[in-house]
N, C-alpha and C positions, 0 to 999 in steps of 0.2 A: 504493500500500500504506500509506503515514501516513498516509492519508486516515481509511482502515478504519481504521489502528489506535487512532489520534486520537477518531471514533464511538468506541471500544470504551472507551478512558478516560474520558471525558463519563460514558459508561454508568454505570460504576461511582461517580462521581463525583455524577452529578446529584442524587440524595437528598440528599447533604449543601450542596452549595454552588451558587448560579446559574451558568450558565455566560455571560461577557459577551462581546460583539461586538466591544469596545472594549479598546484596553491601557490607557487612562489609568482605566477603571474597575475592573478586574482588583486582586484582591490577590495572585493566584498567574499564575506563567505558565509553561507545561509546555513545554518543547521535543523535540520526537520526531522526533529523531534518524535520518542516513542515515552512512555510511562508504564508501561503493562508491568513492568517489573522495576523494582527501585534500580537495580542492576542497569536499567537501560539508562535512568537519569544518572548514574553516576558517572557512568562510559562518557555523556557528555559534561559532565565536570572538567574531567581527565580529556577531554580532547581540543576543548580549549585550553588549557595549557600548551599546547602544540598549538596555537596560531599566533605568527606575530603580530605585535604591537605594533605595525604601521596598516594592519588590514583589519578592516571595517567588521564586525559580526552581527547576523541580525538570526534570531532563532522563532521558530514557529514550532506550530503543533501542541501534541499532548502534553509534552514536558509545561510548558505555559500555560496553557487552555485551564488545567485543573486548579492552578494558582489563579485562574482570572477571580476579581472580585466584583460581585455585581452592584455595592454597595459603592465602587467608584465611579461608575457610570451614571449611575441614581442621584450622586453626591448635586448635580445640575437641573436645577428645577425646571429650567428652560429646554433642557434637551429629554430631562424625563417624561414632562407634561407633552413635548411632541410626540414621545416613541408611546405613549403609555400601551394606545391601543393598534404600533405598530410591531408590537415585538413579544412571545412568550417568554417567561421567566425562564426556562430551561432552552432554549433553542437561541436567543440572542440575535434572533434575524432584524437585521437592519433595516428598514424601508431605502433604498440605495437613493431616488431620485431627493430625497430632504437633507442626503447628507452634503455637508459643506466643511472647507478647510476651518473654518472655526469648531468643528465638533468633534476635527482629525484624534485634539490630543486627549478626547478622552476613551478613543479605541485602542489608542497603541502604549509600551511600557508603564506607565502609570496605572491600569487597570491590573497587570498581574505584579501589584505588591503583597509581599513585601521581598519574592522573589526578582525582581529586574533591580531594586536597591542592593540588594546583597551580592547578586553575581556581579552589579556596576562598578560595585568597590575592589571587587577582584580582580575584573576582567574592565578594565577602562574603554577598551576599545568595543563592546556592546553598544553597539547604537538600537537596535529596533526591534521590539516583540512584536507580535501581531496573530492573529487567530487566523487559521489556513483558509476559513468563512470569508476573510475578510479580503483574498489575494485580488479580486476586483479593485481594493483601496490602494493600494500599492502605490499607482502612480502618484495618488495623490496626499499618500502619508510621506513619500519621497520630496511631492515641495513644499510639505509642513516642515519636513526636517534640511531644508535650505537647498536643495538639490534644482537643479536647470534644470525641469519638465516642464513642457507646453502645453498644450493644446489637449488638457485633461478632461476628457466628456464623460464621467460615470455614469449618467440618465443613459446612456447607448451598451451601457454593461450590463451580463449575465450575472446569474450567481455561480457561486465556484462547482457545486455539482454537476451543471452544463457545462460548463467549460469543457472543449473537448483541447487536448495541449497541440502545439504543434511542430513541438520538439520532440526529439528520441526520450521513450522512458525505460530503454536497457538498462540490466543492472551492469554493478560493477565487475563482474563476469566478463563482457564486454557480449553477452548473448542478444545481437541485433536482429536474432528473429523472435523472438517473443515480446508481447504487446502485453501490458497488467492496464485490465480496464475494470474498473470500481462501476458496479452498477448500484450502489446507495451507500449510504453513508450514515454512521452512526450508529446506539443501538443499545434498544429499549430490555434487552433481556435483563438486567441486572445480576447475574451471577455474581456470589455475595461476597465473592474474593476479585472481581474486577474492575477497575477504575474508570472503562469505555463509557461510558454515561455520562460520567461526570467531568471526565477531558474531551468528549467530541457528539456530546447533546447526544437527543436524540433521534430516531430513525428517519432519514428520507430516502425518494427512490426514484431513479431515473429513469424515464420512460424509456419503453421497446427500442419506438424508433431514434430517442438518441444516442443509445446506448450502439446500435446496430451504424449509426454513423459514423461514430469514435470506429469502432471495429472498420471499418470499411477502408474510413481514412489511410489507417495502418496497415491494413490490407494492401493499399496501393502501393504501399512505402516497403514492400517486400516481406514482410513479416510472415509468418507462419503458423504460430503458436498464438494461441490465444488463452489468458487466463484470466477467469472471473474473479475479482475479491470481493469480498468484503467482510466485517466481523460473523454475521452469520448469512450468508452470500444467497444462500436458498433459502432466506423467509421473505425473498421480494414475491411477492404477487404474482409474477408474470412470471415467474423462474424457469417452469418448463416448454414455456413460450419463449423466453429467450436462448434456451440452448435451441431448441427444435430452428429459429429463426435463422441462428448461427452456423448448425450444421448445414443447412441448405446452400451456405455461400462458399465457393467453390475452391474460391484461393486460401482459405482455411483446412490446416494440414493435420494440426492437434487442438483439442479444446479441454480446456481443464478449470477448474474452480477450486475456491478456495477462503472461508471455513464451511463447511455446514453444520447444521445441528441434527439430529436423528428423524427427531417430531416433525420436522418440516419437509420430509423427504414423501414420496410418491411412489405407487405402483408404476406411473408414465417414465419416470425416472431411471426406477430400477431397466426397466423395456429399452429405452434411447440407452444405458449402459450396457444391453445385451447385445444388440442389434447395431449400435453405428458405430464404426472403426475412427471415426474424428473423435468422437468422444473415449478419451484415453483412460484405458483400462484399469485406473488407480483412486482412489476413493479416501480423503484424511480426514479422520472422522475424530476430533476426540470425545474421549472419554470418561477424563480424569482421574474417574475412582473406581472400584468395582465395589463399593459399599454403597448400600441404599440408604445406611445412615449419615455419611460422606455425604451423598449426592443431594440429601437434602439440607445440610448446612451451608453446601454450595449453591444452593438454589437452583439447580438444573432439574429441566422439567422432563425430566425422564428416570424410570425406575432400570433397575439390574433385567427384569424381566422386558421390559419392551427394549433397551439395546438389544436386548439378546437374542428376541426376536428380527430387529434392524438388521444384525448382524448375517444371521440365518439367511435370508432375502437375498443377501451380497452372496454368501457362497449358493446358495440354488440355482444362481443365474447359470445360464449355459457360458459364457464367458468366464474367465476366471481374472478378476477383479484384484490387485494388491491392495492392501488397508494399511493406513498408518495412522498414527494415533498421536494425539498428547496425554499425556499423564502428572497430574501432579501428586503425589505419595507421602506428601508429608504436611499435609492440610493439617489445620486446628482440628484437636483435640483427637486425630486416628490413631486407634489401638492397634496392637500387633497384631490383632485378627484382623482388623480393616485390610492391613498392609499385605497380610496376607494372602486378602479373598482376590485382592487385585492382582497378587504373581498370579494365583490360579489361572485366572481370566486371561492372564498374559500367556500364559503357557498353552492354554488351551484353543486361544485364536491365531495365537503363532502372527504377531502384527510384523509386517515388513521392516516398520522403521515408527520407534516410539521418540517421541521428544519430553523428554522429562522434565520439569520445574520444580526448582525447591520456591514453596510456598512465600511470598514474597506481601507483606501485611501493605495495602496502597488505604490512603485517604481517602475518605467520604466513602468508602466501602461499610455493607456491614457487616461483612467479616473483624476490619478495622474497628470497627467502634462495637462490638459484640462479642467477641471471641479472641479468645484469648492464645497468641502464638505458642503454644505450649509446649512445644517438642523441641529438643537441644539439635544444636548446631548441627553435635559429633551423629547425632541420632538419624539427622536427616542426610547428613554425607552417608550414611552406612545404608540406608534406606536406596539414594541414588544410586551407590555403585553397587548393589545387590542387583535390581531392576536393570543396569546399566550390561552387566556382567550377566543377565537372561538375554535380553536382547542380540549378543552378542552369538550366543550358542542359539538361538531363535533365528536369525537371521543366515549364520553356516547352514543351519537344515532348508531351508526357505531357498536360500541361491543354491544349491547344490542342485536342486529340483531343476533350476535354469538351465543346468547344461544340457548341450545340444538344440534350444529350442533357437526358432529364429525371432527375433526383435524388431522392431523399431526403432530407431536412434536418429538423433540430430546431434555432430557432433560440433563443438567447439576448439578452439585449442589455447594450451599453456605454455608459454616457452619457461620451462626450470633453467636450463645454465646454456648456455652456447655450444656443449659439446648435444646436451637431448631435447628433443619437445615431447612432451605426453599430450596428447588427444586425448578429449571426455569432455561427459556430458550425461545425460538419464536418458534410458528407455523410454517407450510410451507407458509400460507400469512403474514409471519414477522408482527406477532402478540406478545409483550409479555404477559409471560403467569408464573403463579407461584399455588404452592402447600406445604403444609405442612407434606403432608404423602407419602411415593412412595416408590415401591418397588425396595429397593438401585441394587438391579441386573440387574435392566434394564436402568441403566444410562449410555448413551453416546448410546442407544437403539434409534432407528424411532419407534413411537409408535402411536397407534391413541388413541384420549380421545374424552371425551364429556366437549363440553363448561356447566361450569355449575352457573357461577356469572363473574359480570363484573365490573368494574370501569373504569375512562377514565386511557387511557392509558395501560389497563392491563386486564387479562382473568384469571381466576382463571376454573381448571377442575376437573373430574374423570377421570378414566380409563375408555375404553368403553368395 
């Protein structure tokens, strides 16, 4: 998702400034921001320390959003009495055409104190927070903050979830055929350990047809892959109307999504995963816990017995489907039977590939204000590398199944040192997969191979 949203500021941004490859050529550097885990705020603590002191910093997203204070916006009688009845408490939407450069500064750093003070003092060269909602403002919080912009018409501006970008939004992989298109934003589940609600409001949803545009756009720009996000990607509306629309378009090679929730899925669904070859054969589903008593201080609206059945579905298909999962294992207050019931489950579905989390307490959560982090440090390390160390031998039985079969792959490449390069990339069942020899013409190519050696975690091929 920073990927997309990172494209969507470039967008706005390219008319006025180049965009450079490089940090030592850069005079501004944007940081776009995650919060899901303290760990992600910290990472950006620590990475500004690594920018100098002659380059401008301006940071967006969740890192910020969750620190905004509504109580600073409010503080203005004159701008509250206009928004009163233009704006929800929880969503923050702006009526664009009333905004003016007198109302600039009370969107940007001064609304997320006492956080833009504290990093200011550390970090001098922080010029500008601002809400990702807000990237329509852009130009024009740029000539509240003394910048040469012109001819700035916001009444002629989208809001940011139309926005289609129209810059590359490859990762740092450097994988310029796949496209991350966000069809909604935000999101109203509340799960009682996660902070999304409260750093990115709640749920909106972008229509078929503009969603099908973005895609299209990219399309023409050579791309191949296509991938859906969002927090829970299939509770849009139109979900199996959007894949169905998607697979129909021609220059579309793989298609793939990413999160879902179980509750939200379909008979239609499972059918388009048996029967269409675009839609790629791999499914990440998490699941947290395998405790019902877990699952409801987590707030997920799903029992042990209806994943279980979810699950079921996935393997009856005539297709055979890889599943990967998240799991967190060291939630408030799980007992060593909890921890337990969840190896079971883990052993028993034999998941491709688990992402594990140690339980990470966030603000305005009510996990955070209800429940009590209770498990030690040393408890939840031993927790991890147990699960970590199944997964491991899970994963050897799972690829060894691989050999001989033929794949799909798009491959990429790495140069490691001047004497080797290693090729890789994933399967269409998001397998990774590596080679030392390939012929460099058909990279960024759909290709099929033959599995021909394995290790946990990885598939090593031919050409077929």
């Amino acid at each position: 998702m920073n990927y997309a949203d990172s494209a969507r500021i470039s967008t706005v941004l390219k008319n006025l400034w180049r965009n450079e490859s490089s940090l030592k050529d850069a005079d501004i550097v944007i940081f776009d921001t995650c919060s899901v885990r303290q760990k992600s705020e910290d990472k950006i603590t620590w990475k500004l320390k690594e920018i100098p002191k002659d380059k401008k910093i301006w940071i967006t997203w969740c890192m910020v959003q969750h620190n905004m204070k509504l109580n600073r916006i409010l503080e203005n009688k004159k701008i509250s009495q206009r928004w009163t009845s233009k704006f929800k408490t929880w969503n923050f939407i702006w009526d664009i055409k009333q905004i003016t450069i007198n109302d600039v500064k009370f969107l940007i750093n001064n609304v997320f104190q006492p956080l833009y003070t504290t990093l200011k003092k550390k970090f001098p060269n922080i010029e500008l927070m601002f809400r990702i909602d807000d990237l329509y403002f852009l130009p024009l919080f740029l000539k509240y903050l003394w910048y040469n912009i012109d001819n700035i018409d916001i009444k002629n501006f989208s809001t940011y979830i139309d926005l289609i970008p129209e810059t590359s939004n490859y990762t740092l992989n450097e994988n310029i055929k796949t496209a991350y298109i966000p069809i909604s934003t935000w999101c109203n589940q509340f799960c009682s350990y996660c902070i999304v609600p409260f750093a990115r409001w709640f749920e909106r949803y972008r229509t078929v047809d503009n969603i099908l545009n973005e895609i299209k756009y990219w399309l023409d720009r050579w791309k191949e892959e296509i991938v859906l996000l969002w927090q829970i990607v299939n509770k849009h509306p139109e979900f199996t109307k959007i894949l169905k629309e998607i697979i129909k378009l021609k220059k579309v090679k793989w298609l793939r999504y990413t999160s879902p929730y179980p509750t939200y899925y379909n008979d239609e669904i499972f059918l388009l995963h048996e029967n269409e070859e675009k839609l790629c054969p791999h499914i990440h589903i998490p699941v947290q816990s395998w405790s019902d008593k877990i699952l409801k201080l987590m707030n997920r609206w799903y029992t042990i017995k209806e994943f279980k059945t979810f699950i079921d579905k996935i393997h009856n298909l005539k297709r055979n489907i890889s599943i990967t999962t998240d799991i967190i294992v060291w939630f408030s207050n799980e007992t060593d039977l909890d921890f337990q019931e969840t190896l079971n489950i883990v052993k028993y579905w034999k998941f491709d590939m688990i992402y594990t989390w140690i339980y990470s307490p966030r603000p305005w959560t009510f996990a955070y204000k209800n429940l009590n982090d209770n498990i030690t440090k040393k408890i939840k390390q031993e927790r991890r590398k147990i699960i970590n160390d199944l997964l491991y031998k899970i994963s050897e039985h799972n690829n060894k199944q691989e050999i001989w079969k033929i794949r799909k792959t798009m491959i990429i490449w790495k140069k490691i040192n001047k004497w080797q390069t290693i090729f890789y990339w994933y399967t269409d069942n998001f397998k990774n997969i590596e080679i030392d020899n390939f012929d460099i013409k058909k990279i960024w190519q759909i290709v099929k191979i033959k599995i021909k050696d394995w290790i946990a975690l990885k598939l090593f091929w031919e050409i077929s």
